[in-house]
C-alpha positions in Angstrom: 151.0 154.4 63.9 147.6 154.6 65.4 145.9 151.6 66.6 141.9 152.3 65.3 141.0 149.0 66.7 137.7 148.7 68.8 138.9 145.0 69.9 141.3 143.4 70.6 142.3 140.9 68.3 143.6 137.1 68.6 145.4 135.3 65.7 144.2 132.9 64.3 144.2 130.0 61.1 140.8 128.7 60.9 138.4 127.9 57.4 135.7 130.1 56.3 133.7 130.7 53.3 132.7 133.7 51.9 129.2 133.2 50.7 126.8 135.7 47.9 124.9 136.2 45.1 121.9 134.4 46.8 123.9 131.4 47.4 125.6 131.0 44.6 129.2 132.1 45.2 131.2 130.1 47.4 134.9 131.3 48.1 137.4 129.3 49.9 139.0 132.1 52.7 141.4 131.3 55.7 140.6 133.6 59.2 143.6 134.9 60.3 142.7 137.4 63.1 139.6 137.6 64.9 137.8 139.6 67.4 134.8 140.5 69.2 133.6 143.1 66.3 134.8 140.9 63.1 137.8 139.4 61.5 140.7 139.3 58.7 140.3 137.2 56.0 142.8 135.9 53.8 141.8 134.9 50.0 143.2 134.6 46.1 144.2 137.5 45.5 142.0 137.3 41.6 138.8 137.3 44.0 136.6 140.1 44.8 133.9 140.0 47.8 131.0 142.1 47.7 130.7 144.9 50.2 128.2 143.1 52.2 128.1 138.9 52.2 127.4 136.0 55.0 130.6 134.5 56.6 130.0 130.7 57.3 132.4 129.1 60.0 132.5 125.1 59.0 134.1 124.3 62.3 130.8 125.5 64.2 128.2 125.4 61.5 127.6 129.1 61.9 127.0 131.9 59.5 127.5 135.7 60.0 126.9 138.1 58.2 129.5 140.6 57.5 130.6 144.3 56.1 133.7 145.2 54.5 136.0 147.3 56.5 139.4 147.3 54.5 140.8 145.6 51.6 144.4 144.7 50.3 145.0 142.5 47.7 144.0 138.8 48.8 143.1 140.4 52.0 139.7 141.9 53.5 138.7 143.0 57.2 135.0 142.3 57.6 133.0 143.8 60.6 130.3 141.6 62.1 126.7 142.4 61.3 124.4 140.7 64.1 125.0 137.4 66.0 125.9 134.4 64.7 123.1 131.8 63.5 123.8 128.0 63.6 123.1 126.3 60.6 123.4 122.8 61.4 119.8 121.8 61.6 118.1 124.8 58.8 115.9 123.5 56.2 116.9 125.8 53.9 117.9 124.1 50.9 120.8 126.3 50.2 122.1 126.2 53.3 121.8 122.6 53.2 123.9 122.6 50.4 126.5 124.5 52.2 126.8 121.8 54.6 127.9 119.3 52.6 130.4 121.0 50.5 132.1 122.1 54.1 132.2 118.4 54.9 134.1 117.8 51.9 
């Protein structure tokens, strides 16, 4: 089998959430590999992400945003899109919001 990979990877088991619609869908996903150019996400296997969403990282207040590579069924690869942006001090609104569902 060929190995298409760009980075290498590291395994993982860290929280994310998958985050569109302007906001207004949050999903719940579980990082299980990660690597320079992006990562695997695990999810329910009844959700769909959008080809394109923002990735926010609870454990480091950051948000990425992210392209889908691949998809299984309660899987996705996602390929980074630009650095990641810290959060923790934005006065968005929404992303304010964000921050206190992550705390809960």
């Amino acid at each position: 089998m060929e190995n298409r990979r760009i980075a290498t990877r590291k395994r993982v088991l860290k929280g994310a959430k998958a985050v569109y619609g302007g906001y207004s869908f949050v999903v719940d996903c579980t990082v299980r590999d990660v690597s320079e150019t992006g990562v695997r996400l695990k999810m329910s296997a009844s959700v769909t992400l959008p080809e394109g969403f923002l990735l926010y990282f609870p454990d480091t207040q950051t948000m990425r945003s992210v392209r889908v590579s691949w998809r299984k069924p309660g899987e996705v690869g996602v390929i980074y899109e630009g650095a990641p942006r810290e959060i923790r001090d934005s006065s968005d609104p929404r992303e304010r919001r964000l921050l206190s569902i992550a705390m809960v």
